[in-house]
C-alpha positions as CSV (number, residue, x, y, z in Angstrom):
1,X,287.2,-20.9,124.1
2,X,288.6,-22.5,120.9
3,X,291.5,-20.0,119.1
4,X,291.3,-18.8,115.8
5,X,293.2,-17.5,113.4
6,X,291.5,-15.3,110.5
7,X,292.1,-15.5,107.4
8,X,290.8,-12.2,105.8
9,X,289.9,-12.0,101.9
10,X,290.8,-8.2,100.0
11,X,291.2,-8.7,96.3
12,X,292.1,-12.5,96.3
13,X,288.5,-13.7,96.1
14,X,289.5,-17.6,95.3
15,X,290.8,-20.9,97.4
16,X,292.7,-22.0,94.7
17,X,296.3,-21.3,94.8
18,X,296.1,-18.1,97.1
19,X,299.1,-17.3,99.2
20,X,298.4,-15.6,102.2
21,X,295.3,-18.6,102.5
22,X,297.8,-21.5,101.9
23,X,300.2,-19.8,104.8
24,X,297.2,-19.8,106.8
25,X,296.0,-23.4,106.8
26,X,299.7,-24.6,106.5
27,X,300.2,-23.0,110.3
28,X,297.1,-23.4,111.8
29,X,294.5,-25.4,112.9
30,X,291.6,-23.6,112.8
31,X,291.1,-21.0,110.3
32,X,288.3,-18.7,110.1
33,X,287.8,-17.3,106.7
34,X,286.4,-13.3,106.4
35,X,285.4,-10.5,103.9
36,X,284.4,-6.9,105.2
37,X,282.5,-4.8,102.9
38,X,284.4,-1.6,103.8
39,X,282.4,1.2,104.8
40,X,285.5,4.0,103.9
41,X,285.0,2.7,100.5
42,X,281.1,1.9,99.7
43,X,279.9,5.1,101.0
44,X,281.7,6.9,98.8
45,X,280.2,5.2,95.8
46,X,277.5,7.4,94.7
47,X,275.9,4.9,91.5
48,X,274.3,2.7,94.0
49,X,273.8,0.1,91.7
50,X,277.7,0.0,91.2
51,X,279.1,-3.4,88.8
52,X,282.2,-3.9,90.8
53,X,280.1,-4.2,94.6
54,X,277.6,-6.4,92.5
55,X,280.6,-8.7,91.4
56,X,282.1,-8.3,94.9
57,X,278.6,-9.7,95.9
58,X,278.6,-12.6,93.6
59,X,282.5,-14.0,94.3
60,X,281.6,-13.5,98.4
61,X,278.2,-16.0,97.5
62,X,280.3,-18.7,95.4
63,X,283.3,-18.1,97.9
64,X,280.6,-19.5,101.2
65,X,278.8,-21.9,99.1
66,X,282.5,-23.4,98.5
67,X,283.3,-22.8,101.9
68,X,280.3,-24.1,103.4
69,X,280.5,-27.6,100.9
70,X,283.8,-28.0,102.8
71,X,281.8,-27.7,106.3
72,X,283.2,-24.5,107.0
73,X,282.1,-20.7,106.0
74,X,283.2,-17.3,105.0
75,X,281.9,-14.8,108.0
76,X,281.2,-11.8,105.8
77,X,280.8,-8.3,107.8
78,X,279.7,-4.6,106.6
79,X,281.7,-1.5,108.5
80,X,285.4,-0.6,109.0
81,X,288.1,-2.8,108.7
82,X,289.5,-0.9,112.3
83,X,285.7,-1.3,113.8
84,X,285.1,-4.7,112.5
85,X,288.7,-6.4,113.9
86,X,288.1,-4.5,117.4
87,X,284.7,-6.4,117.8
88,X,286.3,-9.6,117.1
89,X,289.2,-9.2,119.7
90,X,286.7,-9.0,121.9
91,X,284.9,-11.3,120.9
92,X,286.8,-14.4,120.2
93,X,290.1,-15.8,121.4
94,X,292.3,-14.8,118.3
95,X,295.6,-16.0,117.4
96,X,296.5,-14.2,114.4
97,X,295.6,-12.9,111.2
98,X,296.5,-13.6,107.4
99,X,296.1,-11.7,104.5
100,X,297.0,-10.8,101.2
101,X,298.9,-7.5,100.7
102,X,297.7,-4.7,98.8
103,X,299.8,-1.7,97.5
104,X,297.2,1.1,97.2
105,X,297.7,4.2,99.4
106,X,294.2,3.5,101.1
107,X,295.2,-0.3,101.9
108,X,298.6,0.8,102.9
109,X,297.1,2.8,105.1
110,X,294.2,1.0,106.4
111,X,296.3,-2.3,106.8
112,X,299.2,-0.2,109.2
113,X,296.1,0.6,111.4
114,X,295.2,-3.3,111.8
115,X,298.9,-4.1,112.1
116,X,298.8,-2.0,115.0
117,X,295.7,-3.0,116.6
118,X,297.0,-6.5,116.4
119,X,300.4,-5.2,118.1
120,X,298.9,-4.0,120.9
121,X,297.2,-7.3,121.2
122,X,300.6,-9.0,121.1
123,X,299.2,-10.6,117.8
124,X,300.6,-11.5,114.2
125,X,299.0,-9.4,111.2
126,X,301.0,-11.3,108.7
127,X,300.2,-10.3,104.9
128,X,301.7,-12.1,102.1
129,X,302.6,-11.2,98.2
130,X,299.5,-12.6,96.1
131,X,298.6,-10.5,93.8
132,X,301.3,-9.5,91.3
133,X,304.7,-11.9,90.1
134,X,307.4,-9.5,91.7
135,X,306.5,-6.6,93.9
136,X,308.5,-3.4,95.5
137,X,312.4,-4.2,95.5
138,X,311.9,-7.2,93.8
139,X,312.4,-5.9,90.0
140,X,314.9,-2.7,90.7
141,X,317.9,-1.5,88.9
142,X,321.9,-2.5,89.5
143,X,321.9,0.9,91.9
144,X,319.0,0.4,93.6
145,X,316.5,2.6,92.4
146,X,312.9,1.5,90.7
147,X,312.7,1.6,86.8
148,X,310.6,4.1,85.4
149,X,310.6,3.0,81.8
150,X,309.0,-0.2,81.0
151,X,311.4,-2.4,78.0
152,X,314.3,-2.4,80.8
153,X,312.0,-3.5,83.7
154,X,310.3,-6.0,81.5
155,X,313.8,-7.2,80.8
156,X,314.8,-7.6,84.2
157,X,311.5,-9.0,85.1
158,X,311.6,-11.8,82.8
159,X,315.3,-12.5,83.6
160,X,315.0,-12.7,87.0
161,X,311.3,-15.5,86.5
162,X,311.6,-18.9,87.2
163,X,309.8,-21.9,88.3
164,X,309.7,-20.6,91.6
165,X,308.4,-17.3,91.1
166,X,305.0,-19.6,89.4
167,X,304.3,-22.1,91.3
168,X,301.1,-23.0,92.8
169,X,300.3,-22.4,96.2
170,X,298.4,-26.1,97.1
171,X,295.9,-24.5,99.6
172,X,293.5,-28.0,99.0
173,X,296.1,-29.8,101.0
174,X,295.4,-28.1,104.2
175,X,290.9,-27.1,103.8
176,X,291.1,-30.0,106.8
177,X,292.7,-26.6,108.8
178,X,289.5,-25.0,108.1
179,X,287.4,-23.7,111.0
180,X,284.5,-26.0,111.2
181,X,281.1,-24.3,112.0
182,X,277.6,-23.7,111.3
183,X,276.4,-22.1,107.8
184,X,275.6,-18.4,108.4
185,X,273.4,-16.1,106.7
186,X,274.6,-13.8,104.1
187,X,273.9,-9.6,104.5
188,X,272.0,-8.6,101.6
189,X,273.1,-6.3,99.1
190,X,270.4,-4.2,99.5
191,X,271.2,-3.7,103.8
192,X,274.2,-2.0,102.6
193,X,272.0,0.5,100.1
194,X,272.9,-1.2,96.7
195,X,270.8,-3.1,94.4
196,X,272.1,-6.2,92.4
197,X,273.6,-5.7,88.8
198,X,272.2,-7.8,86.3
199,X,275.6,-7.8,84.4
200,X,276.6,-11.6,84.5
201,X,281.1,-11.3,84.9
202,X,281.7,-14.5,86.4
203,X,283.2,-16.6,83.4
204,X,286.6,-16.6,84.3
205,X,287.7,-19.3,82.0
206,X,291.2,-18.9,80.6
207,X,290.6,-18.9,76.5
208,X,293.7,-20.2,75.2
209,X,293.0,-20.0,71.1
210,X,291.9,-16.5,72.0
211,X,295.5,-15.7,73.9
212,X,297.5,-17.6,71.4
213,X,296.2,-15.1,68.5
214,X,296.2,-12.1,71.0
215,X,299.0,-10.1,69.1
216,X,297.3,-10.1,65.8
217,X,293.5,-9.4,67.3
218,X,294.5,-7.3,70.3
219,X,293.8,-3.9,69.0
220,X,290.4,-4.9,66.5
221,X,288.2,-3.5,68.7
222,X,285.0,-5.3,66.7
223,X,286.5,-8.5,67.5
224,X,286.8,-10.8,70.9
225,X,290.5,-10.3,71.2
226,X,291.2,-10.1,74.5
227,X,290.5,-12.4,77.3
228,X,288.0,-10.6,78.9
229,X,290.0,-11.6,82.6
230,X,290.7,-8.1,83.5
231,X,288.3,-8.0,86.4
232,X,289.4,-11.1,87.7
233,X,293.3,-10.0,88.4
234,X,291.3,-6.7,90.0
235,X,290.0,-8.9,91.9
236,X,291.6,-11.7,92.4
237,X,289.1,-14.7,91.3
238,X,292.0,-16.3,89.0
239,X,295.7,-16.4,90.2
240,X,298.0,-14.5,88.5
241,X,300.8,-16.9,89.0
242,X,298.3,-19.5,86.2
243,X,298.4,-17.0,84.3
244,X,301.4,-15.7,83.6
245,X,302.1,-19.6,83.0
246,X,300.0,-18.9,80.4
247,X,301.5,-16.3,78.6
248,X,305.3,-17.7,78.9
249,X,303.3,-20.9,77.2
250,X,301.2,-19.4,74.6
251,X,302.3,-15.7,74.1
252,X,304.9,-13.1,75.0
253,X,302.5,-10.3,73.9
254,X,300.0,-11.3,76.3
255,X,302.9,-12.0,78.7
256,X,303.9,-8.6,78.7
257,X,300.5,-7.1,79.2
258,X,300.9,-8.8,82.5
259,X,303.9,-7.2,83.3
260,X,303.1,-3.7,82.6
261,X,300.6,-4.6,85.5
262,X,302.9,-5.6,87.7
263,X,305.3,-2.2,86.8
264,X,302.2,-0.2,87.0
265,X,301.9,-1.7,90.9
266,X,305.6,-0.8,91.4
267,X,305.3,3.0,90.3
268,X,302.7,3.7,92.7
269,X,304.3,1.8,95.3
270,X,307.4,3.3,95.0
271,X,306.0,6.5,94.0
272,X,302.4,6.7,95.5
273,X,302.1,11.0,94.7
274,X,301.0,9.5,91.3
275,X,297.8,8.6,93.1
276,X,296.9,12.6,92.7
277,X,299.4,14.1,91.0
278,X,301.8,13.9,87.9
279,X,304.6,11.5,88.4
280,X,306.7,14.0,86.1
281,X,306.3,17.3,88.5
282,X,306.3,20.2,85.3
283,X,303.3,18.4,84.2
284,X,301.0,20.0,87.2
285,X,301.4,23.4,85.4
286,X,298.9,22.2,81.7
287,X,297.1,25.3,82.0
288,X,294.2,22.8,81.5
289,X,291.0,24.7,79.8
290,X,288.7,21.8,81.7
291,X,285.3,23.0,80.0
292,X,282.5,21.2,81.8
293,X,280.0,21.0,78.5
294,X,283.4,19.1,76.5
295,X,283.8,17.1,79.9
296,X,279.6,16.3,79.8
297,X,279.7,15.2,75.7
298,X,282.7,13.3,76.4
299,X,281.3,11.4,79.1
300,X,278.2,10.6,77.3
301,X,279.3,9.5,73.6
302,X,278.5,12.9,72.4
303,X,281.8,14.2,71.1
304,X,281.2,13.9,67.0
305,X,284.0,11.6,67.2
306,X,282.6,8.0,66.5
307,X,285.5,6.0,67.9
308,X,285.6,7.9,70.9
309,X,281.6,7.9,71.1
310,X,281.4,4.5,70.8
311,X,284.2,3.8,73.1
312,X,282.5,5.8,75.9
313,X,278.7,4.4,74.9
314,X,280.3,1.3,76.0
315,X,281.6,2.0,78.9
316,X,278.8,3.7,80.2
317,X,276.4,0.6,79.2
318,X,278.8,-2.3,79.9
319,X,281.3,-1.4,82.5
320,X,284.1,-2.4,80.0
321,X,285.6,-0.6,77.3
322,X,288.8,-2.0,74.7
323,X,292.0,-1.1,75.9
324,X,292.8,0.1,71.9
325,X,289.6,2.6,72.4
326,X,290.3,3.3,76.2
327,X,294.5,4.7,74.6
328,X,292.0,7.0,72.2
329,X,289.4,8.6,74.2
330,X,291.6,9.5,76.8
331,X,294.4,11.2,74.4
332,X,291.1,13.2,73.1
333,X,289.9,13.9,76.4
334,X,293.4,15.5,77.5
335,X,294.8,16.4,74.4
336,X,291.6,17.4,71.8
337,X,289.7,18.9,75.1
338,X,292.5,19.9,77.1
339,X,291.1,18.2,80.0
340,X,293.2,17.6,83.4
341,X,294.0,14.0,83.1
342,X,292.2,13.5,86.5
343,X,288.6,14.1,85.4
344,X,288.7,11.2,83.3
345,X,290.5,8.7,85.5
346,X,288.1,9.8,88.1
347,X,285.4,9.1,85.7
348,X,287.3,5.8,84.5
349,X,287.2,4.5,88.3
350,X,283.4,5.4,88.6
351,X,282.7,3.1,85.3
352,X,285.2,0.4,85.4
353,X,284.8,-3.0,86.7
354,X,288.2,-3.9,85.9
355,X,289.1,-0.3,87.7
356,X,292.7,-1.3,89.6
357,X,294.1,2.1,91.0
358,X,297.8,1.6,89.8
359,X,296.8,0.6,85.7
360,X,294.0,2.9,85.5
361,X,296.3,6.0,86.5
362,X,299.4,5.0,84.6
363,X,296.9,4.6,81.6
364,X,295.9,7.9,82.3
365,X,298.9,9.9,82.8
366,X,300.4,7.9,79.5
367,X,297.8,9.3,77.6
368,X,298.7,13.2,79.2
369,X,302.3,12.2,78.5
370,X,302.6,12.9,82.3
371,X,303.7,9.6,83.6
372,X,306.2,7.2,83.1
373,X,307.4,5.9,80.4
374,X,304.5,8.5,78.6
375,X,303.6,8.7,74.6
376,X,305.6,12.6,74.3
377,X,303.5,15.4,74.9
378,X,303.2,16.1,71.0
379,X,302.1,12.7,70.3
380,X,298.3,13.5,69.7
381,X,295.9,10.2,68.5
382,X,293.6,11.7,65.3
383,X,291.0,9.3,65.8
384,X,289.9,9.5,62.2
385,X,293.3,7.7,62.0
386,X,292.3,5.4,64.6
387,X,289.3,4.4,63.0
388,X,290.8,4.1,60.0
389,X,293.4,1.3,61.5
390,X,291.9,-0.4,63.5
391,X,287.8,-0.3,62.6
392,X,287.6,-0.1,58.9
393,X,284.6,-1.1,58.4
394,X,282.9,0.8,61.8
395,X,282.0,-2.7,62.9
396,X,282.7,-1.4,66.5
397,X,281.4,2.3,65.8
398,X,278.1,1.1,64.7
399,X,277.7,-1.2,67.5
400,X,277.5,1.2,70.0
401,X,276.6,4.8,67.6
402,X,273.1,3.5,66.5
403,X,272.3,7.1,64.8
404,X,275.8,7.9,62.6
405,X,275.3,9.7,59.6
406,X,271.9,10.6,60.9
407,X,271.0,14.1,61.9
408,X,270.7,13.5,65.4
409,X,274.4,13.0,65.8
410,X,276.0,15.9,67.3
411,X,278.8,17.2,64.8
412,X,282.6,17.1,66.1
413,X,282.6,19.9,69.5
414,X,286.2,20.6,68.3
415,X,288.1,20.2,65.0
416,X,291.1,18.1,64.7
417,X,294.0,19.9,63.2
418,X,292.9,23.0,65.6
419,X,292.9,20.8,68.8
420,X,296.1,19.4,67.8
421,X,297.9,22.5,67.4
422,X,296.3,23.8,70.2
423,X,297.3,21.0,72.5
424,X,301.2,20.9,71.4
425,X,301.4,24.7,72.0
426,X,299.5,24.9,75.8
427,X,301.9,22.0,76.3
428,X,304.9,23.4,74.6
429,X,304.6,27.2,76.3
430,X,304.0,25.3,80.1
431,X,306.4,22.8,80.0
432,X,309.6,25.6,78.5
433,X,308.7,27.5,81.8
């Protein structure tokens, strides 16, 4: 029996310049590429026509057409990680496996379980840094500890990059280490209870006239000011080591949005009770008032609030909503509404296809002034304000509210200056306990 080692895609879904791969091929001879749709995570989706499992679907088909064009193929496999890696211990004669790591509390978790299963094989489970520039101890302060505020880590972070740190991982010298074999059949989307997305994500191209004009456009909301390659860092179709090349190149603005990612990755890794709770402890006490109807308008677009209408119309229609408009509707859902902070970052990670765990809940707990490095708790967005700055003209509003000045559209379900007052006082009173 030929041995193999496996290498096993997560959120790394290219060939190009991908660590753990390039380690893989480098040391052996005969790699066998994977993907498990995870069972602990799909059957927990309830929208079974879900954007991110549809975009999932499409990288796994480019990813074995590429593979197969090379005479080799990605086995692709629906169950548990645990179940899956049992059955092929069994099955084959395995010499190790290689990975990318992930820092999410569930991949933590789930990947210790493999690493043991391998261990009691007397087998290697190596897993290599991929997805962000600098990870865990990597960026820390003079005594050790991780930063909690962002200007000094983004400091440190750029003083400690260099060529290393973003150089290409040349996995095309070593596709000859590719396990040779037979094209298999693909599982359907549909064997695994979801139906295809007609949403069409897969233009990853790297826009550099948009980037180099990405601090004066960023926050137009109307306008194409962004680089739209949010769900391909969540997923790991480009490499963030081109891009950050990019940003050093073109500019520091951009840059920077990079590396709030990477602190984002480092909070939760260093302090994963974010994944459920406040990062700042006191913040646990908002006596939130967590009204289900204000929960229901917000969620549909039915606030009174344009901005924040439109902002959720297209999130709900899209999968995708502007990061300016995502900062506004979530200060109204947890400031205007007093709403706990969770609701909507649950409601974020149902919607998004760009939904990465770490970003989504520092966005969140900025917003409820409960995380790190957080807008103060008195910092309220009036998104008349908003609207005012940053969509003059309603150019975005009207896009996505069709009926505005109409009488079908629901007047505001709180008023500002009350909601204001109202939030800095619950907020006040809890946090002088």
């Amino acid at each position: 029996m030929n041995e193999i080692d496996f290498f096993w895609f997560r959120r790394d879904l290219r060939l190009e310049d991908n660590t753990g791969l390039y380690h893989a091929l480098k040391e052996g001879k005969n790699v066998q590429p994977i993907f498990i749709f995870d069972r602990n995570i799909l059957d927990d989706l309830e929208d079974k026509e879900d954007r991110r499992v549809s975009f999932i679907y499409a990288q796994i088909e480019r990813l074995k057409r590429e593979l197969q064009s090379k005479g080799s193929d990605l086995w692709v496999f629906y169950g548990s990680p645990i179940g899956v890696f049992q059955s092929l211990l069994k099955e084959y004669s395995i010499t190790g496996l290689f990975a990318n790591k992930d820092y999410e509390p569930y991949a933590r978790e789930r990947d210790k379980k493999v690493y043991d299963l391998f261990q009691s094989h007397n087998l290697k489970f190596r897993a290599f840094k991929d997805h962000v520039i600098f990870e865990k101890e990597e960026v820390i302060k003079d005594d050790g500890k991780p930063y909690t505020v962002f200007t000094p880590y983004s400091k440190k972070w750029k003083a400690k990059l260099n060529d290393f740190y973003l150089k290409p991982y040349p996995t095309e010298s070593y596709f000859n280490h590719l396990r040779h074999t037979d094209a298999s059949p693909l599982l359907g989307l549909e064997s695994m209870g979801f139906k295809k997305h007609a949403d069409d994500w897969n233009d990853k191209s790297v826009d550099k006239a948009i980037i180099a004009k990405y601090h004066e456009r960023r926050d137009i909301p109307s306008l194409r000011g962004t680089s739209g390659l949010s769900v391909h860092l969540r997923f790991g179709t480009v490499s963030i080591r081109q891009l950050a090349q990019v940003g050093i190149n073109l500019n520091e603005k951009w840059l920077n949005e990079l590396i709030w990612r990477d602190f984002y990755q480092s909070i939760l890794w260093h302090f994963p009770h974010v994944a459920n709770s406040s990062f700042k402890p006191a913040y646990d006490f908002i006596p939130w008032l967590n009204d289900e109807s204000h929960f229901e308008a917000w969620c549909e677009g039915k606030t009174g609030y344009p901005i924040v209408d439109a902002g959720m119309r297209e999130l709900n229609q899209t999968g995708f909503m502007h990061n300016r408009v995502r900062m506004i509707v979530s200060s109204f859902l947890t400031k205007h509404l007093l709403i706990d902070w969770r609701w909507g970052e649950a409601y974020f990670a149902q919607k998004l296809i760009d939904f990465d765990l770490a970003s989504n809940n520092g966005g969140w707990q900025w917003a409820a002034s409960s995380g790190v490095d957080a807008a103060p708790y008195f910092r309220v967005f009036n998104p008349y304000l908003q609207t005012e700055r940053f969509d003059p003209e309603l150019k975005y509003v009207r896009k996505w509210v069709h009926e505005l000045n109409s009488p079908s559209y629901p007047k505001p379900i709180v008023e500002h200056k009350m909601a204001r007052e109202r939030a800095i006082n619950t907020y006040k009173k809890a946090l002088s306990k």
